[in-house]
C-alpha positions in Angstrom: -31.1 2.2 -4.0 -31.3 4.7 -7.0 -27.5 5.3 -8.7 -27.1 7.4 -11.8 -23.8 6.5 -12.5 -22.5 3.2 -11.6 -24.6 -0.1 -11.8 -25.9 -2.2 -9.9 -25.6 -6.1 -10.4 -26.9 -9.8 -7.9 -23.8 -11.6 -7.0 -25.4 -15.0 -8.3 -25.4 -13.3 -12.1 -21.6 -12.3 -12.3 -18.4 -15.0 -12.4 -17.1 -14.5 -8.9 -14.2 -16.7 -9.9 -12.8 -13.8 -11.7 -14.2 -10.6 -11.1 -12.3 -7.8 -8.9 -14.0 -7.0 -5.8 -13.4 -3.9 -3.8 -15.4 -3.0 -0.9 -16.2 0.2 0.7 -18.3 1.9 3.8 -22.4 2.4 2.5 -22.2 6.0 3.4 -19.3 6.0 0.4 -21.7 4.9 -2.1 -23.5 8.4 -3.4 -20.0 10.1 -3.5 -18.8 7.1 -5.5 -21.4 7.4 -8.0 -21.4 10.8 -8.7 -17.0 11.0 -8.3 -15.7 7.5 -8.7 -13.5 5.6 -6.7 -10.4 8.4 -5.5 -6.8 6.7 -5.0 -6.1 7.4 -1.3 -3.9 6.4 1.4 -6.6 4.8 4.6 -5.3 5.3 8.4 -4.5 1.6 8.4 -2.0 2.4 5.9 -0.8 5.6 7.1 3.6 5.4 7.3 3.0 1.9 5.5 2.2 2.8 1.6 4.1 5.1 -0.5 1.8 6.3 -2.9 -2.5 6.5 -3.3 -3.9 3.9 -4.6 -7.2 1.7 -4.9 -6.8 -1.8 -3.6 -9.1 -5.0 -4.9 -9.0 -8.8 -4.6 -9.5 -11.2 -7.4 -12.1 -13.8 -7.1 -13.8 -15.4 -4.0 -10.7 -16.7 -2.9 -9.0 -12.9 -3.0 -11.9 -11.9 -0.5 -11.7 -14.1 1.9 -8.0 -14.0 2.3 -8.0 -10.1 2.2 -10.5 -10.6 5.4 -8.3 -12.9 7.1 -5.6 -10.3 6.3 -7.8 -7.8 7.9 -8.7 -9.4 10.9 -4.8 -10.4 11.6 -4.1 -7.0 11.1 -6.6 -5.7 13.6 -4.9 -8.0 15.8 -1.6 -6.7 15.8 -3.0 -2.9 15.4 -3.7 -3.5 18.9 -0.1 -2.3 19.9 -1.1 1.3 18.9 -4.6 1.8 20.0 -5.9 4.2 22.9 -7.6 2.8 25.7 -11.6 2.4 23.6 -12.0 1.8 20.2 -9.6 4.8 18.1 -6.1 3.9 17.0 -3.7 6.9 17.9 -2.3 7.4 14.6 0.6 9.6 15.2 2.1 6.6 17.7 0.8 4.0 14.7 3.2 6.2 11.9 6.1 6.2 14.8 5.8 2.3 15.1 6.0 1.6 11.5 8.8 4.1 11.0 11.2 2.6 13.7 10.3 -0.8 12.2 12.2 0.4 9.2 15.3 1.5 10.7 18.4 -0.8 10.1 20.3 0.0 13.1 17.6 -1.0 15.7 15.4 -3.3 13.0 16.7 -6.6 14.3 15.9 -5.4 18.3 12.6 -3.9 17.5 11.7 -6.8 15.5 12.3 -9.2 18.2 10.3 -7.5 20.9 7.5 -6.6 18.3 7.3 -10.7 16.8 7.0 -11.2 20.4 4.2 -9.0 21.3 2.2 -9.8 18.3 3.0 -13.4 18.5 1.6 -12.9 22.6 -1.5 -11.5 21.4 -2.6 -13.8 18.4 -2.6 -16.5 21.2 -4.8 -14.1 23.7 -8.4 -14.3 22.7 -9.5 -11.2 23.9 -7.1 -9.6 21.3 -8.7 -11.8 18.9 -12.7 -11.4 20.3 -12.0 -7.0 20.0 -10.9 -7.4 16.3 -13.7 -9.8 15.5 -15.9 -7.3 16.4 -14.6 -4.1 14.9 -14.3 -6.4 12.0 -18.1 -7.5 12.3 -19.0 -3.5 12.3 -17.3 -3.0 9.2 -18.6 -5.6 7.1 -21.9 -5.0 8.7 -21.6 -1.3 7.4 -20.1 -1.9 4.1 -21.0 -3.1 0.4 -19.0 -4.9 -2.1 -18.3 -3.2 -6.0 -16.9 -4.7 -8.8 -14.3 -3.0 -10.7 -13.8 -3.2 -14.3 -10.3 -2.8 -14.6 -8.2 -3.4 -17.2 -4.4 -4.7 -17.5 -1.8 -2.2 -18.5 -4.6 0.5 -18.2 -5.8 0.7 -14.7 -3.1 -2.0 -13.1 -0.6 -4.3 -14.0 -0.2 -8.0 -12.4 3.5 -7.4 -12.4 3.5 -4.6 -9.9 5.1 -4.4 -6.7 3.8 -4.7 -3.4 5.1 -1.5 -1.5 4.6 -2.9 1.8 6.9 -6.2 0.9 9.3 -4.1 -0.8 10.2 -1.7 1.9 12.5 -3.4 5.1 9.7 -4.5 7.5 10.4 -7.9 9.3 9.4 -10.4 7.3 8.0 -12.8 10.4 6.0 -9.9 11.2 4.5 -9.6 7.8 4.1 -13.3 7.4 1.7 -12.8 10.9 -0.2 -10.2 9.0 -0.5 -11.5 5.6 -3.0 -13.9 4.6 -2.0 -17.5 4.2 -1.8 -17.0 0.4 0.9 -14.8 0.1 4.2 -15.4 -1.7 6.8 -13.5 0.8 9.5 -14.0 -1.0 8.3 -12.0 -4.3 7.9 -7.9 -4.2 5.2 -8.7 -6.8 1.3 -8.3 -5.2 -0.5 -11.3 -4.6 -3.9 -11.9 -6.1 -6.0 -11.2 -2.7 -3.8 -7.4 -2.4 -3.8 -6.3 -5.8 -3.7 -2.2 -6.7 -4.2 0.0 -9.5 -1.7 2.0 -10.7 -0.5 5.3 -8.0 -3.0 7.8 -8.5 -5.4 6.2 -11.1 -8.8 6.9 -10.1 -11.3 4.4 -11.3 -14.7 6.6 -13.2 -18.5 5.4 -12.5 -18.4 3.6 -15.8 -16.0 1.2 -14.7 -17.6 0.2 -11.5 -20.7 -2.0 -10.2 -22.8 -2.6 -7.1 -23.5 -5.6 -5.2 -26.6 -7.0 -4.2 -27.8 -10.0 -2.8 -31.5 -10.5 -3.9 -32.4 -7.0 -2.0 -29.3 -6.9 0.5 -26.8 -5.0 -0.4 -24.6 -6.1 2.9 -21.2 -7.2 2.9 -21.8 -9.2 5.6 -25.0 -11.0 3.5 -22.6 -11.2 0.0 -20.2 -12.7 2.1 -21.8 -15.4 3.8 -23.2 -16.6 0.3 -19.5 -16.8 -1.5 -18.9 -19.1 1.6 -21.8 -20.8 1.0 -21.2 -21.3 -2.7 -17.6 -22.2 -2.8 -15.7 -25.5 -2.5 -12.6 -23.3 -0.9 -11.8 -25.0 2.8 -12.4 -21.7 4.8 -10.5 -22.8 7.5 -7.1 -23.8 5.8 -7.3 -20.4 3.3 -8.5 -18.7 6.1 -8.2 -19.4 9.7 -8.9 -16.3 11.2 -11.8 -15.4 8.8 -13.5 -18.8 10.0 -12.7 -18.2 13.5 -14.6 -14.9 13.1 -17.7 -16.6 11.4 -17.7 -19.7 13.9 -17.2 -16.6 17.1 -20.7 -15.3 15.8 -22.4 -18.6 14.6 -22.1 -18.2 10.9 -20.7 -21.3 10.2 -23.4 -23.4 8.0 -23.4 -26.8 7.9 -22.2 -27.1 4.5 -19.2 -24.5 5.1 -16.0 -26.1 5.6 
């Protein structure tokens, strides 16, 4: 792959411990190069965020809770998709609006927990989200962002999600494990730069594995070469990985 602008590193020479890791569809890669990374608002966010941001995780352990985020949320997304693979996105921003209203919160709440709560116990809800979630890491590659604190971000900014009136049991079913509810603040796996900052080439890398630049292939060697227990930080991430026979020997 030949980049102008940003460069291009092999996880096994950078800290993963630390670094910030956002990831991204391939086909994004040459407009990131030449542009950067553009705040934006994704249709999985649509009526949910206020303002256009970038989003990374810190560390290992920030990436494999933001995937077992992701796959949760797939889940539950399930309430507003058409009948195949598309998610109606008018009906999506409807749902999330109604979920904010205080005069039917509490009603809509109740019937919503219960849905959701119906469908993280049916496997098939879970088998279709493993495999849109399959496609995407399949598809995707990891950057690391260079980002500084009080420049690009700050750790003490809020979660806009957690500080708006959704229900927090339904939150708590879509959050990762390792998320602190009861602070606004973001948690470490759901970080943001500041609203509107877009991040230049300079400040961004590429991952590679040896000659894979997969995010499927990255992934599976973090798991490999942590000492994180996969299946208590993330359940639904491990479910995913033992669904399509990923699980090593030596993975938790």
């Amino acid at each position: 792959m030949i980049l102008k602008n940003i460069k291009i590193k092999d996880i096994q020479d950078i800290d993963t411990k630390f670094s910030f890791f956002h990831y991204t569809n391939k086909n994004n890669i040459e407009s990131i190069d030449i542009n950067g990374l553009l705040p934006k608002i994704g249709n999985s966010a649509t009526g949910i965020e206020k303002s256009e941001k970038n989003f990374f995780a810190i560390g290992s352990k920030g990436v494999f809770s933001i995937f077992d985020s992701w796959i949760r949320w797939l889940i539950a997304k399930r309430l507003t998709d058409l009948p195949g693979e598309k998610a109606d996105i008018p009906f999506y921003r409807f749902c999330t609006f109604i979920m904010r209203l205080p005069i039917i919160h509490y009603l809509v709440a109740v019937v919503v927990n219960l849905v959701v709560w119906i469908e993280f116990k049916l496997k098939p809800f879970k088998i279709k989200s493993f495999k849109i979630m399959k496609e995407i890491l399949d598809n995707s590659c990891f950057l690391i962002l260079d980002l500084e604190d009080g420049v690009d971000f700050s750790y003490n900014d809020i979660d806009e999600v957690k500080d708006q009136k959704f229900d927090r049991k339904l939150l708590k079913c879509v959050y990762a494990k390792q998320n602190k509810m009861s602070s606004k603040k973001m948690d470490y796996w759901n970080m943001h730069t500041f609203s509107n900052k877009k991040i230049p080439p300079s400040k961004i890398t590429l991952l590679k594995l040896n000659n894979s630049y997969c995010c499927m292939d990255i992934l599976l060697w973090m798991i490999q070469n942590t000492k994180t227990d996969l299946k208590i930080l993330a359940p639904y991430l491990y479910d995913f990985l033992n669904y399509y026979n990923l699980i090593g020997n030596n993975i938790k």
